[in-house]
N, C-alpha and C positions, 0 to 999 in steps of 0.2 A: 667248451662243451658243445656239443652237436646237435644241432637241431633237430628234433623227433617231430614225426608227423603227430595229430590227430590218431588218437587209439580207435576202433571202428565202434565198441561203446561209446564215448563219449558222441562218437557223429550221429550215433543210433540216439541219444540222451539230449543233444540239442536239439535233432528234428523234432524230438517229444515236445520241448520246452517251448520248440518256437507255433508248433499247433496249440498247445495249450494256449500259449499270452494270446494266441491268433480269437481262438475260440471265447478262452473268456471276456475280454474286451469287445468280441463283439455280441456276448448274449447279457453283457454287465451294460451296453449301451444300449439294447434293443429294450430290456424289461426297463431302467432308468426312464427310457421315453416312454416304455409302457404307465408305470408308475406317476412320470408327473401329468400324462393326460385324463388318469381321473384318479385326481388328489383323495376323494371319497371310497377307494378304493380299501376294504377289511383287510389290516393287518399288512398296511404299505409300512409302519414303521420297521416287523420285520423285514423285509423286501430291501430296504432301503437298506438295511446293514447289509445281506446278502449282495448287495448292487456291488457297494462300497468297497466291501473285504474281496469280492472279486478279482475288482480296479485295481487294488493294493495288493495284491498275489501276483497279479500280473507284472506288476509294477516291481515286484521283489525276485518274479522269475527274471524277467528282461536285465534287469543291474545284474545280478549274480549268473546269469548265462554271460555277461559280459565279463566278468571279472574269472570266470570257471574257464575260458578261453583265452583268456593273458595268463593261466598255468596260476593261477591264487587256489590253495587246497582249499582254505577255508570258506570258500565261495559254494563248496557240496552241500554247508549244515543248513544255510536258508533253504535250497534247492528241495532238501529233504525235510524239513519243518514243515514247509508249503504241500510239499506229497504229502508228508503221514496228514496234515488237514484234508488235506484233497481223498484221499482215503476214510477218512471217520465219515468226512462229507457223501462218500457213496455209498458206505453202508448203514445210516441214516437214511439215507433214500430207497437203499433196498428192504430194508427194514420197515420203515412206515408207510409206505407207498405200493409195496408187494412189486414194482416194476422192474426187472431186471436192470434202469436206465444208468444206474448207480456201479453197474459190474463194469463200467467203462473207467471211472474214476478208482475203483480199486485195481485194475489191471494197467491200467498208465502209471498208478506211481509205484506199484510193487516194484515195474518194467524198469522204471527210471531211478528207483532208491538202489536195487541190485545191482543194475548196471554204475553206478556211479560207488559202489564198495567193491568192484572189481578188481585184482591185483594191477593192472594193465595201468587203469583208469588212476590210482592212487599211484602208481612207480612215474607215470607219463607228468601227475599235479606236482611229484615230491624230486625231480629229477633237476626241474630249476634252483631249487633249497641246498643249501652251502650242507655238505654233510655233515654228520653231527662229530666225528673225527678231528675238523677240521673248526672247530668253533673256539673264540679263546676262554682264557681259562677262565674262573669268576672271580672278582674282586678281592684282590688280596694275594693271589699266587703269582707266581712270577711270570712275565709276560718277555717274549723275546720279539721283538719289534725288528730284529734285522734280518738278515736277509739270509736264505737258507733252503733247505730242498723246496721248499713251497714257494719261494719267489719272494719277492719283498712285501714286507710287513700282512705273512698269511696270505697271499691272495696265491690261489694258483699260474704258474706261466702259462701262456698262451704259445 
């Protein structure tokens, strides 16, 4: 099988990823040191999950950016769990806040959930994946283990 570059979505879709983990790690560090320097601070218990679930979005983009570039399909539905949040999270904020600051977070994951349902992006995840043609039969049909157009026992030749 022949090695395919990088679809130019996808390259558009990790520079997203990698500003995100960039950004939230460092405003999920900065408010954390805001928070523990004054512990009396109203409604640091919320704060403190927002810190946390930052940390942990982050932490869920960076594996699954990692595993969405070793060609794993299923490395998109974290990606996109963490956006549609990242999204509810902005328009929460444009909603109670009246601040446009939230139209960032709705416009990065719209950006990166569409780009990653791209035909491009999904043939580029599914092109490592043994076709479904090509899969044995299930439990109980007859199975030909020898050797035949497809090579020895189903693998294709090289």
């Amino acid at each position: 099988m022949a090695r395919r570059a990088l679809p130019m979505y996808l390259w558009l879709v990790l520079a997203i990823l990698f500003v995100q983990i960039i950004l939230n790690v460092f405003g999920g560090a900065v408010l954390l040191y805001a928070i523990s320097a004054d512990p009396a601070m109203p409604e640091s218990g919320l704060l403190y999950f927002v810190v946390w679930f930052s940390l942990l979005a982050s932490a869920v983009l960076a594996v699954s950016m990692l595993f969405l570039m070793l060609r794993n399909p299923w490395a998109r539905y974290p990606i996109i769990g963490v956006e549609v949040l990242s999204m509810l999270s902005g328009l929460i904020s444009l909603v109670t806040s009246g601040t446009p600051t939230g139209i960032a977070n709705i416009a990065l994951g719209f950006a990166v959930i569409s780009m990653l349902a791209r035909l491009e992006v999904r043939e580029w995840l599914a092109d490592v994946r043994t076709p479904p043609g090509d899969w044995p039969s299930p439990a109980g049909a007859e199975l030909d283990l020898g050797t035949g157009p497809q090579g020895t026992y189903g693998w294709p030749r090289d």
